[in-house]
N, C-alpha and C positions, 0 to 999 in steps of 0.2 A: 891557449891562454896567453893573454898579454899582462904585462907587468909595468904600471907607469910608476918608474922610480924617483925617492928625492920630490916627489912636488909637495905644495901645501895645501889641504885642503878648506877653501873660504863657502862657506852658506851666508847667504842674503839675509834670510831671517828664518829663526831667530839667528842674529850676528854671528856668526863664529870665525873663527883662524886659528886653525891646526900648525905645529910645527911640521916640518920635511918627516913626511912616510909614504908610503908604497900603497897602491890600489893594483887589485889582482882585478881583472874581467874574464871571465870565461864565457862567449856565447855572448850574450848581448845582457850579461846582468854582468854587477861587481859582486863581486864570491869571497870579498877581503880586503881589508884596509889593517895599516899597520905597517912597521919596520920589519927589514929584510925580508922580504915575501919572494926572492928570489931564489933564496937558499933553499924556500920549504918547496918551492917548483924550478925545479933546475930547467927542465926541458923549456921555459916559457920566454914568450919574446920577449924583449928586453926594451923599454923607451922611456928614456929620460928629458920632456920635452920643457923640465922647471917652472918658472913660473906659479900659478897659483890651477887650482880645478876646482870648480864648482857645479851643481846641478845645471843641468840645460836652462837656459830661458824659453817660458811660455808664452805665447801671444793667443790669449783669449777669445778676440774677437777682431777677424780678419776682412778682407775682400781683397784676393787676389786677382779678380777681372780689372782692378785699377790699377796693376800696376804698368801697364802701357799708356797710362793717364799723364804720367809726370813730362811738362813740356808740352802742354798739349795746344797743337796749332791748329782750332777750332772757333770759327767767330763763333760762341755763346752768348743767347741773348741775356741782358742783364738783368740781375730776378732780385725783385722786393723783399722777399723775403724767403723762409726754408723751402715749402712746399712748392715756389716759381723754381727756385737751385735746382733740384728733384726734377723737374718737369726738365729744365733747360738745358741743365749737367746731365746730372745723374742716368737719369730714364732714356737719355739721346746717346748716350753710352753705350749703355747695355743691351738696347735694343743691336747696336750696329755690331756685338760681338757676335761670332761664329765660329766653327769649330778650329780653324786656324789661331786665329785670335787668341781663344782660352788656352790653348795649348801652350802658345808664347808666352801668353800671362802667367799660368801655372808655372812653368820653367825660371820663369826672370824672377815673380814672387818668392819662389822659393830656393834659387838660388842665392838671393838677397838676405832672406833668413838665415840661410847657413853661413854667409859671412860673418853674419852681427851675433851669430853665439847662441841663435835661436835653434832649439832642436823639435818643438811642438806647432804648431799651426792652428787654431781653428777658423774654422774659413766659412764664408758666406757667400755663396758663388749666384751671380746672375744673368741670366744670357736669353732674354727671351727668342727669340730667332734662331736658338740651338740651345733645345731641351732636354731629346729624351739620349742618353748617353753623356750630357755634358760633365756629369762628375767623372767618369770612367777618365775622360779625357783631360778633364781638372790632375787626378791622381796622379796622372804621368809624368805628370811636374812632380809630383812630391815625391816618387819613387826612385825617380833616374837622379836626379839630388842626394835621396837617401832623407829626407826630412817627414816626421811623424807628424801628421794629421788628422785630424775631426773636420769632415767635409759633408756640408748642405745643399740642397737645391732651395733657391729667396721664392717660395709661391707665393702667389700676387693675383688681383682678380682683376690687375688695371688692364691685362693685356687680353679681356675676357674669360667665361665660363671653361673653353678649354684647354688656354693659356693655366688656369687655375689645377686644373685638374691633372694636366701633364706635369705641372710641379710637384705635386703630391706623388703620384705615377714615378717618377724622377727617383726622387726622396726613398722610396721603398726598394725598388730597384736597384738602387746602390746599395741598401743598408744587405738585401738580401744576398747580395755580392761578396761583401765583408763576411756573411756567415757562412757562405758555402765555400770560401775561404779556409775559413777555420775549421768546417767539418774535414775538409779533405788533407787536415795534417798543417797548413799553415800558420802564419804568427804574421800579420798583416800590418806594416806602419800605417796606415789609412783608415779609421775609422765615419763612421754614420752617424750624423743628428737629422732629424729631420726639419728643414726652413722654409721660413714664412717670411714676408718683407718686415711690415709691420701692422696693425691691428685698422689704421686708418683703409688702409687697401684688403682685406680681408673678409668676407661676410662672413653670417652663421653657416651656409653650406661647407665653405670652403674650411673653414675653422674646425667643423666637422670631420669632413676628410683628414684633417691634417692630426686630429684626437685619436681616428681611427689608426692613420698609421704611423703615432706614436705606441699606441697600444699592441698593434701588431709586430711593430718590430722589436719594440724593446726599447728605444731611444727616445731623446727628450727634444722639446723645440726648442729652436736657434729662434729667435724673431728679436728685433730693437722694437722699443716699445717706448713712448714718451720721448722721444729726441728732440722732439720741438711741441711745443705747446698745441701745435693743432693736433695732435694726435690725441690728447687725453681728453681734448674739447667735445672731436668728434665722436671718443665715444659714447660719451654722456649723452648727446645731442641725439644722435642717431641708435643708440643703443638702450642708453638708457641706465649704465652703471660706467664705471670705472673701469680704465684697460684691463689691471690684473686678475677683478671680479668677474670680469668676462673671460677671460680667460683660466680661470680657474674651475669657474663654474662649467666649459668645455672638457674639461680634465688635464690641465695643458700646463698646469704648474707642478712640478715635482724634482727631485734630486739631482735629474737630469737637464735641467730646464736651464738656458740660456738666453738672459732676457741685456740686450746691447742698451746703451745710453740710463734711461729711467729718469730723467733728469726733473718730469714733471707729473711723477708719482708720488699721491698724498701718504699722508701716515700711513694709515689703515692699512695701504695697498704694501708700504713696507717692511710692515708687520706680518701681513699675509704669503708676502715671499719669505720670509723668514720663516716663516711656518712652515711655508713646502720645503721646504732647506734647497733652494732655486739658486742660481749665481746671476750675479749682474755684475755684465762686464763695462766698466769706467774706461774712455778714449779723451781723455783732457784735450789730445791737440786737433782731434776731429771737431770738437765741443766748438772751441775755440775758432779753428777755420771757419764754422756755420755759422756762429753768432747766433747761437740756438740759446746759449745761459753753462751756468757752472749748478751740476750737481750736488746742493750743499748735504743731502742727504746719505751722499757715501759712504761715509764711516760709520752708519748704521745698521749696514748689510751684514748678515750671517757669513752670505760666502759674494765680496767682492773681488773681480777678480781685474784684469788691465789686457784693453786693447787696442789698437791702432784705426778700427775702421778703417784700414786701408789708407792709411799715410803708411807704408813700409812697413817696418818689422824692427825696427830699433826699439828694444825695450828700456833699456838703459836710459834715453833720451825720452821713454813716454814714461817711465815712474820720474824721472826728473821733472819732464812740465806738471805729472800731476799734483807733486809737491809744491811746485813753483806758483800752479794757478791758484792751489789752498790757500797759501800764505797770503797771493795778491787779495785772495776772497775773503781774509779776513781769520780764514784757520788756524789754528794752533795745533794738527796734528805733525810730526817729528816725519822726515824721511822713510822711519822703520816702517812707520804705516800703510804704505807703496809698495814698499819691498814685502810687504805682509802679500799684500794683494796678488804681486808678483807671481808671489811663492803659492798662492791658495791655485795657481792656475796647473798646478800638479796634482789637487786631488780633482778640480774638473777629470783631469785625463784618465785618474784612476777609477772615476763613474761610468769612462767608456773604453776602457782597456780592462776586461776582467782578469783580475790574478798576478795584477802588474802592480808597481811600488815605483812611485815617484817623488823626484825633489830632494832626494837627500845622498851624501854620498857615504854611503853604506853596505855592507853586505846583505844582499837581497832586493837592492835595489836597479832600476835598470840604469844599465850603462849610457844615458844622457849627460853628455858632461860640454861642458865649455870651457875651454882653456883661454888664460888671463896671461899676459905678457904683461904685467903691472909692477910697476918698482915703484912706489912712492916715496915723495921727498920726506913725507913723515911717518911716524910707527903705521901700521894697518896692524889692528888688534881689535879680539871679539867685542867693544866695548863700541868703536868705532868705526863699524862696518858702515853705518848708514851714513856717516859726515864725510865718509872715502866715493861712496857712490854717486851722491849729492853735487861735490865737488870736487871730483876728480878722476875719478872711471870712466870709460867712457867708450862703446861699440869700438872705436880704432886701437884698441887695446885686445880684442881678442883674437886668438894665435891659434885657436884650433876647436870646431865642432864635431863631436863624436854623436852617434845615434845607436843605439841598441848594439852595441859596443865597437862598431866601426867609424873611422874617421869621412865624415863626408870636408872637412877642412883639415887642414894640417901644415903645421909652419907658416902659419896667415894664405895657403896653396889648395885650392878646390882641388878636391878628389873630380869632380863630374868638368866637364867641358864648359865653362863659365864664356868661354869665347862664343862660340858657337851659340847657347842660347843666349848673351847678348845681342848677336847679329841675328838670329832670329826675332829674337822683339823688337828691333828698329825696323827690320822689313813690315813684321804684321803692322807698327804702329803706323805706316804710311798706309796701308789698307786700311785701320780702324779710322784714321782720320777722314777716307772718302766716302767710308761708307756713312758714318757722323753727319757728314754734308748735304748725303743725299738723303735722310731720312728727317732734315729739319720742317 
């Protein structure tokens, strides 16, 4: 049992700030909150690291295959608009990864999370030219780190019928990994969604498959859906309805469902994911990089939740832009609104963690915690949590990330070898770059 003494405990939302008490952990849950908790367990470690402790931060909707991207010394050719990006960027990317590559990616992703206070991940992994095992080898980032995850395979039909089909294949494969897992006695940080790119790259076969081994496994689809206008165009066109009708009507919207961007989803369709009680995860500065549009529709979601699309893993700094870009857009929703969103990205994980409790720090809750080296020039009080976050929090303020009640940070100091898979990811990115070259 550990004993972190003397801290205070700060929740995002709804706001709060506790005066100085004691959190007990035993095992990877907190079993106690309160004054002197040391007295009532004498035997237990003793850490007094101050500061403030709060729930882990969640990143909803990820891609860790980009983060060998940042810096990237690639002639791309210049693209008109989203779906040229995708061709140019994007798709010349993912092709050129391989099983070295995601390895690196996985490690530097996720050790980049652990610095900024993130203890959850959900990730969208893409690797066409390294399919079948490419989650296995995604995990190992997130394991050797110590950071909890929801891992996908992106199936896509642009890279053909069995490009399509080994993503599906992929997708079940892992999720069945995770359970045999858990029969055989473990408690696994790495969870299964099953992934799809998005609805424009998707036929009814594949849509199919992908129904089938949502239903078999138990897990819901990861897919962006409406990120750019041609996506919702060509369902209609080609289809014949609306992205989320179409996909609803596959079986493919439910509790577990994870639909990225939405930016050019009608009413109806918002209604209708409301209805499956779906999450739609909002990425303001991904939005914003594409010049795709701002989704005025957000604060209509049931369960919205914030993610990065693989600009990094700072949340702190992407509920800030999403705040930033409302206001530019004309909003009137309040900071707390983001931090809502934040916070909703706790019970995502409790959809795919059975028996687990997240986001509050609590007894009974899992020991996901984020330590705050925060002294502010003015009061921090539950009143004012969201004007502290807004304008003055901020990722370089956080001193220490725990995950199922061990420290993967501590004292601003990575537990894992942070050196090491840095130099690792600068080697792969000089391979990613040439292989990029050679497949333009």
């Amino acid at each position: 049992m550990t004993i972190l003494e003397n801290v205070r405990v700060l929740h995002f939302h709804p706001g709060s700030v506790s005066g100085p008490t004691d959190i007990a952990i035993d095992g990877g849950k907190i079993v106690e909150v309160g004054r002197g908790l040391a007295a009532r367990h004498p035997g237990a470690e003793r850490l007094s690291p101050g500061g403030y402790v709060s729930p882990g931060l969640v990143c909803s909707h990820n891609h860790f295959y980009s983060a060998l991207s940042r810096g990237l010394m690639v002639a791309i050719e210049p693209s008109k608009d989203f779906a040229q990006q995708l061709k140019n960027m994007w798709w010349l990317l993912d092709r050129a990864i391989d099983e070295g590559i995601t390895r690196a990616s996985g490690l530097a992703g996720a050790a980049d999370a652990a610095m900024l206070g993130v203890t959850s991940v959900v990730d969208h992994h893409a690797s066409p030219e390294f399919i079948d095992g490419s989650l296995d080898v995604l995990a190992e980032g997130f394991e050797t780190v110590g950071l909890r995850g929801v891992l996908c395979y992106e199936t896509t039909d642009r890279n053909g019928r069995d490009g399509a089909r080994a993503g599906v294949r992929e997708n079940e494969r892992f999720a069945r990994r995770v359970d045999d897992a858990r029969k055989t006695g473990g408690d696994p940080l790495v969870e299964a969604a099953i992934g799809a790119h998005a609805p424009f790259t998707v036929d009814d076969e594949t849509l199919s498959g992908l129904a089938s081994a949502c239903s078999s496994t138990g897990r819901g689809l990861h897919i962006h859906v409406a990120e750019d206008k041609f996506d919702a165009v060509d369902s209609r066109y080609r289809f014949g309805k609306d992205i989320c009708v179409r996909l609803d009507e596959a079986g493919l919207l439910g509790p577990k469902t994870i639909l990225g961007h939405g930016l050019y989803l009608t009413d109806s369709e918002v209604e209708l994911v409301n209805a499956r009680d779906s999450f739609i995860a909002h990425n303001a500065r991904s939005n914003m990089n594409n010049c795709v549009g701002y989704n005025d529709k957000i604060g209509r979601y049931r369960n919205p939740v914030l993610g990065t699309d693989g600009i990094g893993s700072d949340m702190i700094e992407e509920a800030g832009f999403a705040f930033f870009k409302h206001h530019d857009s004309g909003g009137a929703r309040w900071m707390d609104a983001f931090l809502e969103m934040l916070q909703n990205g706790n019970r995502l994980l409790e959809r795919y963690f059975p028996g687990k409790r997240f986001g509050r720090v609590e007894a009974g809750y899992e020991a996901d915690l984020t330590f705050w080296d925060y002294d502010p020039p003015t009061p921090l009080e539950s009143g004012n949590v969201a004007g502290h976050v807004a304008f003055g929090m901020g990722s370089r303020m956080v001193s220490g990330t725990m995950v199922a009640g061990r420290f993967i940070v501590k004292d601003r100091k990575p537990v894992f070898d942070a050196a090491a898979i840095a130099q690792r990811g600068r080697d792969e990115t000089r391979r990613l770059w040439q292989r990029m070259e050679e497949r333009k």
